[in-house]
BATORDO-988520 format. One line per field, with one value per residue (C-alpha): residue in one letter; residue number from 1; x, y, z. Coordinates in nm, 3 decimals, padded with zeros to 5 digits. Last residue first. Layout:
<rs>
res	(A,...)
n	(NUM,...)
u	(X,...)
v	(Y,...)
w	(Z,...)
</rs>
This chain:
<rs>
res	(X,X,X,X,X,X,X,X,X,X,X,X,X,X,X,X,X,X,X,X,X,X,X,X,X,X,X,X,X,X,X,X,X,X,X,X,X,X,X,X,X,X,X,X,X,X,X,X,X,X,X,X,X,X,X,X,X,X,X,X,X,X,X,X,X,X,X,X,X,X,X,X,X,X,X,X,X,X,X,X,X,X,X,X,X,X,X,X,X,X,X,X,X,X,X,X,X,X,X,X,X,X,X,X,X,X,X,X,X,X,X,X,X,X,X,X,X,X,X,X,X,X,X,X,X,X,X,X,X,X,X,X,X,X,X,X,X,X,X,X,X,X,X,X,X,X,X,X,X,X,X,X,X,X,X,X,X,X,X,X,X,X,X,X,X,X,X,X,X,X,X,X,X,X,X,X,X,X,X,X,X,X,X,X,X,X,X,X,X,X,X,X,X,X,X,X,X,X,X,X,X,X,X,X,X,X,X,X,X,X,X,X,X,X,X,X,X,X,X,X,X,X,X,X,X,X,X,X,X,X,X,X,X,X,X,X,X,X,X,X,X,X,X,X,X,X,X,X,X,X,X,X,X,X,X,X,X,X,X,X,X,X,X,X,X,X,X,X,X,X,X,X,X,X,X,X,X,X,X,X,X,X,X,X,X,X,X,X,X,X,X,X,X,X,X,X,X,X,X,X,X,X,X,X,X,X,X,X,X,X,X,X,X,X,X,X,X,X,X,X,X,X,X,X,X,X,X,X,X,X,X,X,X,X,X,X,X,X,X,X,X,X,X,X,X,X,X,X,X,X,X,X,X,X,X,X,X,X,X,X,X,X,X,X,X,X,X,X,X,X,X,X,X,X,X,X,X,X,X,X,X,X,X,X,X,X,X,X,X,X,X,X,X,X,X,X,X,X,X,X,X,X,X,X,X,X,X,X,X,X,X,X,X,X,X,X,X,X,X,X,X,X)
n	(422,421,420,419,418,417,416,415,414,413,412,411,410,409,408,407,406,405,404,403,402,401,400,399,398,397,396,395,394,393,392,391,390,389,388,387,386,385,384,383,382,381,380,379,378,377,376,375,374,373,372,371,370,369,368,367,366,365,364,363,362,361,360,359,358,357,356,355,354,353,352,351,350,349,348,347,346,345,344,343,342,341,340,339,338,337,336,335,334,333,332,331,330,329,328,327,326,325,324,323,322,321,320,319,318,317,316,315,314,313,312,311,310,309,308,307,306,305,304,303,302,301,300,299,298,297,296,295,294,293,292,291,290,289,288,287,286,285,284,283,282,281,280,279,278,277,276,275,274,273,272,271,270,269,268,267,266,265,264,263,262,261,260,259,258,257,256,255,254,253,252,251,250,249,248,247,246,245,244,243,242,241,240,239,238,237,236,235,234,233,232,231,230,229,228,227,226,225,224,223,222,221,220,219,218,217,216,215,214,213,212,211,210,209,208,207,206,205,204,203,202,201,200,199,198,197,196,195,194,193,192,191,190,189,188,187,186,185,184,183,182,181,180,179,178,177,176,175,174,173,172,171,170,169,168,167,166,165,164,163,162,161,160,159,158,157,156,155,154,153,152,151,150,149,148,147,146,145,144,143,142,141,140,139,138,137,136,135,134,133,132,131,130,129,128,127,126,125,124,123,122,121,120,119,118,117,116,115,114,113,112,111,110,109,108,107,106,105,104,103,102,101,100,99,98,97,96,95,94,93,92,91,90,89,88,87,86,85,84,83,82,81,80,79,78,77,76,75,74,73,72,71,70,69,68,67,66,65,64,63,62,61,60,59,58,57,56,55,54,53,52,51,50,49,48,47,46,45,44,43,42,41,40,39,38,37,36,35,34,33,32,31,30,29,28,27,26,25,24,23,22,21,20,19,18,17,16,15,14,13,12,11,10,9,8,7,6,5,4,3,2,1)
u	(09.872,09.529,09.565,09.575,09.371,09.611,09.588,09.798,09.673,09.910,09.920,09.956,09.646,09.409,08.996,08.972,08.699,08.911,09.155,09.049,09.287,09.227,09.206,09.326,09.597,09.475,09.490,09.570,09.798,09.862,10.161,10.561,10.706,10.589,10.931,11.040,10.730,10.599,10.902,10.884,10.531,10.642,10.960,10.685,10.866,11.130,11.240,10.964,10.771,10.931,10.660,10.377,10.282,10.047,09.771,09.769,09.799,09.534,09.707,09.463,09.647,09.553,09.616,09.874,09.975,10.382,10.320,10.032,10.318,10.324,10.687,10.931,11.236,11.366,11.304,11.493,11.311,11.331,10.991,10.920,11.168,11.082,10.752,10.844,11.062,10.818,10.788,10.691,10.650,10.364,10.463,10.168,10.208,10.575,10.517,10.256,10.512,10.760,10.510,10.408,10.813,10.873,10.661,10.790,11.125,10.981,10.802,11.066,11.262,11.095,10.972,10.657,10.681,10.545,10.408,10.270,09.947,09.721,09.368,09.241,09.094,08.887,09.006,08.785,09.014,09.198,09.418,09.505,09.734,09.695,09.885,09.533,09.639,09.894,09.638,09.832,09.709,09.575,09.792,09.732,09.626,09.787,09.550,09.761,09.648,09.834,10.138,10.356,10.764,11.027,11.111,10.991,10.635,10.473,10.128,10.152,09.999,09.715,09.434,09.564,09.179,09.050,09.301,09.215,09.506,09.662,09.985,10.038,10.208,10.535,10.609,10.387,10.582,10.962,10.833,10.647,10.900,11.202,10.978,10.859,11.173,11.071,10.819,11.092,11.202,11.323,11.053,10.998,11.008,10.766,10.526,10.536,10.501,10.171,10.021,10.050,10.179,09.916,10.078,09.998,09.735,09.544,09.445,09.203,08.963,08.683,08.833,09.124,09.244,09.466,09.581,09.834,10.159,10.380,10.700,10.850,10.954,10.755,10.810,10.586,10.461,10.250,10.204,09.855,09.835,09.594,09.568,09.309,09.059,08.765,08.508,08.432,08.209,08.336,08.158,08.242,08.227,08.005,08.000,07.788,07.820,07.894,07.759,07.866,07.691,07.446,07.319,06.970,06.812,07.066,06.726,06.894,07.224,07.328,07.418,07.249,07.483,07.531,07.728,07.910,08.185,08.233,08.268,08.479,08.418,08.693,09.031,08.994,09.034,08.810,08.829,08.991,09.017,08.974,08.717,08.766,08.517,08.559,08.220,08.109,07.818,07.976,08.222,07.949,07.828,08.174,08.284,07.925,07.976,08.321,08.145,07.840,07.770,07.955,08.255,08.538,08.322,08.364,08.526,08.503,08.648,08.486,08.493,08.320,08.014,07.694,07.485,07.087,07.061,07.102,07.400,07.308,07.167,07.087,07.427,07.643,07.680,07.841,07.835,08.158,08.112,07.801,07.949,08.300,08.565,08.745,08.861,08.948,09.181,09.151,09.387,09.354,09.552,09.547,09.815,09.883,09.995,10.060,10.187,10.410,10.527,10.234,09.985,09.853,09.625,09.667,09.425,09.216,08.861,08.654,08.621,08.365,08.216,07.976,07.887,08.184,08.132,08.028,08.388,08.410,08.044,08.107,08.450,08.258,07.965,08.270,08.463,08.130,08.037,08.398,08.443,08.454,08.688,08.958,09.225,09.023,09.229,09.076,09.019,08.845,08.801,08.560,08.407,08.282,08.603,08.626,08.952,09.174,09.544,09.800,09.669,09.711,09.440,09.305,09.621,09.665,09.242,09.331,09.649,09.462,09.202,09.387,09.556,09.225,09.112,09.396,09.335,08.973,09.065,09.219,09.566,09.692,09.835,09.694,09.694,09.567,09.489,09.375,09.359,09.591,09.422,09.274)
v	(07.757,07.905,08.240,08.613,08.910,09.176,09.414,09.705,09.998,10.311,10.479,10.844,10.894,10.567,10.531,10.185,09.891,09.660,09.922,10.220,10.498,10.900,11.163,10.892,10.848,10.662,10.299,09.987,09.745,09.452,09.274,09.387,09.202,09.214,09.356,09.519,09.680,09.779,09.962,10.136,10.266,10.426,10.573,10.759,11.083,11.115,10.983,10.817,11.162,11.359,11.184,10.998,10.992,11.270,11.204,10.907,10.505,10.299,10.045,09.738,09.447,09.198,08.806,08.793,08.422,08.524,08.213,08.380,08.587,09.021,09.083,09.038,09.066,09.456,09.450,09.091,08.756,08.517,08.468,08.388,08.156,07.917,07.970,07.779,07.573,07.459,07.529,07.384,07.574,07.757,08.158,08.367,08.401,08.550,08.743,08.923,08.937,09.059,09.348,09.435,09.472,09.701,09.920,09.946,10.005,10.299,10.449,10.381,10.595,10.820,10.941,11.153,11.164,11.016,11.041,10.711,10.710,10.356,10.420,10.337,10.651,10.751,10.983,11.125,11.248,11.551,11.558,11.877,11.806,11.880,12.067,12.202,12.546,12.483,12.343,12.274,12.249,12.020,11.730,11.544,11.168,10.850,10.510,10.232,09.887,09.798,09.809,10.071,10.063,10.007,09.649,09.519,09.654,09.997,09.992,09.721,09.428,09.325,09.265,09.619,09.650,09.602,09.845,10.116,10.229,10.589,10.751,11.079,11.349,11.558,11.833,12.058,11.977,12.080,12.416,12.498,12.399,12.591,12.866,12.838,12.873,12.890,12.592,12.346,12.163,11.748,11.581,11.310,11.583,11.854,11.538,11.426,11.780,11.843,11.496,11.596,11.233,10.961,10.678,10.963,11.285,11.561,11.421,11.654,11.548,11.470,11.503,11.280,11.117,10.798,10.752,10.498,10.506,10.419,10.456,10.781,10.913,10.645,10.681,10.734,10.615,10.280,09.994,09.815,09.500,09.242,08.947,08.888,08.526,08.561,08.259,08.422,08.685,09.024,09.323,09.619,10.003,10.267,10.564,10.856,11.155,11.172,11.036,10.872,10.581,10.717,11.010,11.062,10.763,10.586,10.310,10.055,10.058,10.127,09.916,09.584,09.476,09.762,10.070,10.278,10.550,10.800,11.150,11.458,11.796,12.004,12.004,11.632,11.339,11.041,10.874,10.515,10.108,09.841,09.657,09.333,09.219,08.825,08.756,09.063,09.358,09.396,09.578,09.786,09.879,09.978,10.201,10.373,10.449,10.579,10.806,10.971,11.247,11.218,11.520,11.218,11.095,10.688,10.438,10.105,09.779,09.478,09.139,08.841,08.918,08.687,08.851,08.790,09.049,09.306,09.555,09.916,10.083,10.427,10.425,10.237,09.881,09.645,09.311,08.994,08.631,08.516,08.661,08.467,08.771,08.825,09.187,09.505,09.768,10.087,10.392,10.770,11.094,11.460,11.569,11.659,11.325,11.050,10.739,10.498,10.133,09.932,10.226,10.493,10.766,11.140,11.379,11.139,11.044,10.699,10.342,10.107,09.950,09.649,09.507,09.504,09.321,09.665,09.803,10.100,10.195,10.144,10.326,10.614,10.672,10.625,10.933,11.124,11.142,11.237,11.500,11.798,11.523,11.515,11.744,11.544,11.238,10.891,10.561,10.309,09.920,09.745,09.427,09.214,09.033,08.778,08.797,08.746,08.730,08.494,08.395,08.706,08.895,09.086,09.211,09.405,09.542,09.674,09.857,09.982,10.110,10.273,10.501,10.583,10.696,10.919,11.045,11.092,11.309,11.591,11.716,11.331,11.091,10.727,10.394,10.006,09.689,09.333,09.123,08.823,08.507,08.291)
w	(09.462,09.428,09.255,09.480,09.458,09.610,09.914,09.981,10.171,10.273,10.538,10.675,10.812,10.914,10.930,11.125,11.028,10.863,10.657,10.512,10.385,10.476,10.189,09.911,09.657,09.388,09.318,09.004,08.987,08.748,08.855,08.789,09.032,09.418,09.606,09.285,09.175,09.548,09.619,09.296,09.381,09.648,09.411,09.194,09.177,09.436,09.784,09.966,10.094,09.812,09.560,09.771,10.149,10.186,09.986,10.187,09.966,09.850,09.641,09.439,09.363,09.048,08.960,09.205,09.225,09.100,08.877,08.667,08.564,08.494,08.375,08.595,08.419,08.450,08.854,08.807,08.817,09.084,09.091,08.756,08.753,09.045,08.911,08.578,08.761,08.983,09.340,09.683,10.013,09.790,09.757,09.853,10.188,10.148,09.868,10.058,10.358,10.172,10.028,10.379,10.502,10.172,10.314,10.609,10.556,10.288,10.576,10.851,10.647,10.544,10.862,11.012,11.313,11.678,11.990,12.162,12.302,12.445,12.531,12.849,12.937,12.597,12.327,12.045,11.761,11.618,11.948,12.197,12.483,12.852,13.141,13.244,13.220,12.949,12.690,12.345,12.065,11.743,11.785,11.458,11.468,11.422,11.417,11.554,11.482,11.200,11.428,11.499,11.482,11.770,11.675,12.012,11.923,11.984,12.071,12.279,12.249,12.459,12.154,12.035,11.881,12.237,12.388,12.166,11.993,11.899,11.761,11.771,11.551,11.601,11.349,11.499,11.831,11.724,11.585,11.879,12.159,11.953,11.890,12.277,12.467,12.839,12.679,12.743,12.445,12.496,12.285,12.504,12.793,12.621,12.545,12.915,13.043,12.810,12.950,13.325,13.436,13.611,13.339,13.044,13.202,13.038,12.693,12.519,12.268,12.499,12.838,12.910,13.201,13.289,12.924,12.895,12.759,12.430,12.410,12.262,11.880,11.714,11.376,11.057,10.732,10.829,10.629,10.627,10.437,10.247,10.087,09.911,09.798,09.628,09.694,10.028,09.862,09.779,09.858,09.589,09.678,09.763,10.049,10.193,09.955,09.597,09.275,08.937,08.820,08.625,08.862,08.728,08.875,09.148,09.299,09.088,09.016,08.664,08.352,08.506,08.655,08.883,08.850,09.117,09.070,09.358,09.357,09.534,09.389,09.354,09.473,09.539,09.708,09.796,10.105,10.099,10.057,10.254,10.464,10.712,10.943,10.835,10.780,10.649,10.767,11.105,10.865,10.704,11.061,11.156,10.853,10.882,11.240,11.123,10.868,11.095,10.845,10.508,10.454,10.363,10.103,10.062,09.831,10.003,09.904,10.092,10.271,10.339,10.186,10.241,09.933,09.997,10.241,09.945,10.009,09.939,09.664,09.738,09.954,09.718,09.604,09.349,09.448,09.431,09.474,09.182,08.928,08.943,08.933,08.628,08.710,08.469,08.596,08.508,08.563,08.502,08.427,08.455,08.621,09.010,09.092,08.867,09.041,08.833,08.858,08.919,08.872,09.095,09.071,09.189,09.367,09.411,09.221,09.225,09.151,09.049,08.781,08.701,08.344,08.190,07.839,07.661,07.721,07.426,07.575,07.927,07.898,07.711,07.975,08.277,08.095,08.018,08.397,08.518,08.286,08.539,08.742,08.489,08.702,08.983,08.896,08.782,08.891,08.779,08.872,08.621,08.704,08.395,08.301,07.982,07.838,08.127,08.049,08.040,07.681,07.516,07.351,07.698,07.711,07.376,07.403,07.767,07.632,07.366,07.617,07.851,07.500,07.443,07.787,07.782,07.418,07.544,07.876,07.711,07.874,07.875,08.123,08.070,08.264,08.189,08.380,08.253,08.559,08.535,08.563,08.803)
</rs>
């Protein structure tokens, strides 16, 4: 497989952007490490361009007449291999050489035929649809291996999605043309296309984690039999006799939550004091001192496992790197020649993009909250990711909640790569 052909553009008017993506495109495509012959599109844009989202996908199709299927959608920034651009207008493309017959274009007037056996699938998908995590779950029963990724759209404005179909639109879509909102769309990917992919979380558990004994729809009153609201006031150590101190100290505290089935018996927090993929964390919403309970932005159930945590930068950029490693880790064959020996052993100022590294293309779906000051300074998420993968085609946005198997997260950030046979 080779390298995915990817480009990315800041500019006031959308068609110097989208010309300046498309020279880059044209230079890769003409050397020999690169694809020239992709037909799936990956696009991206930010909502600072999202009046002109229509004519920006009707002038890629025209300057790319080879792609015949595209995808994508808006955030309030996009990311790159080595930059994010948030708050500007800017977009990315990324241009994949995917056997026709493994990967489908769908959306929610033209959903998955029964004639495609998928075993997994990116998802773009309106935050404000109906019934969303029922969706998540169906389409995941929908694959062999049950495993989606991607993210919500973002957006000041109007939040869209990108969806064309072989051939030039998706049947059933009509007027829309391949940009639409509501419900969700993406790309299923047959068992012939082979990712890796990773979850990293962004924050810290501040307490172990406990059972709940009894909650009442989003209200947990008891941890381990314990009032729930004295448990949190103890692990943070306020006392409501001072309650500016208690306040302040518990918006900043968030919780971290697993159903017992997904933890498959292990705990919530692991021996190295951080979450696992399977934690979903949640905002505490209030406080209810008459019950002695605690307020959560999600369903609870007795049974569920709670830890409280925050937000840490830490752990987030620890953590990240940690998912990269172990990218690089799968990927790299136990034996190596030179050529790859060398290519991965590059320097940060080296590592150009190299069939060797195995990544062909990564996709990055990280929380609108996570990038910039979160990790340090401008675009030093997206650092991490260059110098613990190289400098691969890469391609995301930052999303209104990220997907990953068939779980909404906060706070994360989605990494998965198309990787090369060995």
């Amino acid at each position: 497989m080779k390298l995915f052909p990817y480009g990315h553009a800041t500019h006031p008017q959308w068609q110097m952007a989208a010309g300046l993506v498309l020279a880059q495109l044209r230079a890769q495509m003409a050397l020999p490490a690169y694809a020239s012959s992709p037909t799936l599109a990956l696009l991206y844009i930010t909502d600072r361009y999202a009046a002109s989202a229509r004519e920006i996908l009707e002038h890629l199709s025209a300057e790319l007449p080879e792609i015949t299927d595209w995808s994508g959608t808006v955030g309030l920034g996009v990311v790159t291999n080595q930059a994010e651009y948030l708050d500007e207008p800017a977009l990315v493309l990324m241009l994949c050489e995917l056997p026709p017959d493994q990967y489908r274009v769908f959306s929610g007037v033209a959903p998955l035929g029964l004639g495609f056996e998928a075993q997994s699938a990116l998802i773009h998908a309106d935050g404000g649809t109906q019934d969303l995590p029922e969706l998540l779950q169906e389409m995941a029963g929908r694959t062999a291996s049950g495993y989606l990724f991607g993210g919500l759209s973002s957006s000041r404005t109007s939040a869209f999605q990108f969806a064309v179909g072989g051939d030039g639109n998706i049947n059933g879509q009509g007027a829309a043309s391949g940009v639409f909102s509501g419900g969700l769309s993406g790309v299923a990917f047959g068992e012939g296309v082979s990712l890796i992919s990773r979850v990293t979380q962004g924050c810290q558990p501040v307490s172990k984690a406990r059972k709940i004994t009894a909650a009442e729809s989003n209200v947990v009153i008891a941890l381990d039999g314990e009032p729930a609201l004295d448990v949190l006031l103890d692990d943070l150590g306020v006392s409501l006799d001072q309650p500016q101190a208690a306040l302040e100290k518990v918006r900043a505290t968030l919780v971290g939550l697993v159903n017992a089935e997904d933890a498959g018996g292990r705990n919530a927090v692991g021996r190295n004091g951080n979450f696992g993929s399977d934690v979903i964390v949640r905002h505490i919403v209030g406080l209810d001192p008459g019950r002695r309970g605690v307020a959560i932005s999600a369903q609870l159930d007795v049974g569920m496992e709670l830890a409280f945590c925050q937000r840490n930068v830490q752990a987030a950029r620890a953590d990240l790197t940690r998912i990269c490693a172990e990218i690089r880790e799968e990927l790299e064959p136990e034996e190596l020649s030179v050529e790859t020996a060398h290519a991965l052993a590059a320097n940060e100022a080296e590592s150009a993009p190299h069939p060797g590294r195995r990544i062909a293309g990564a996709i990055y779906v990280s929380c609108v909250g996570r990038g910039g000051p979160h990790f340090g300074g401008p675009s030093a998420e997206l650092q991490i990711v260059r110098r613990a993968l190289g400098d691969v085609p890469l391609v995301g946005f930052f999303a209104g909640g990220e997907i990953a198997r068939h779980h909404l997260y906060g706070y994360t950030g989605v990494l998965t790569v198309f990787s090369a046979p060995a």
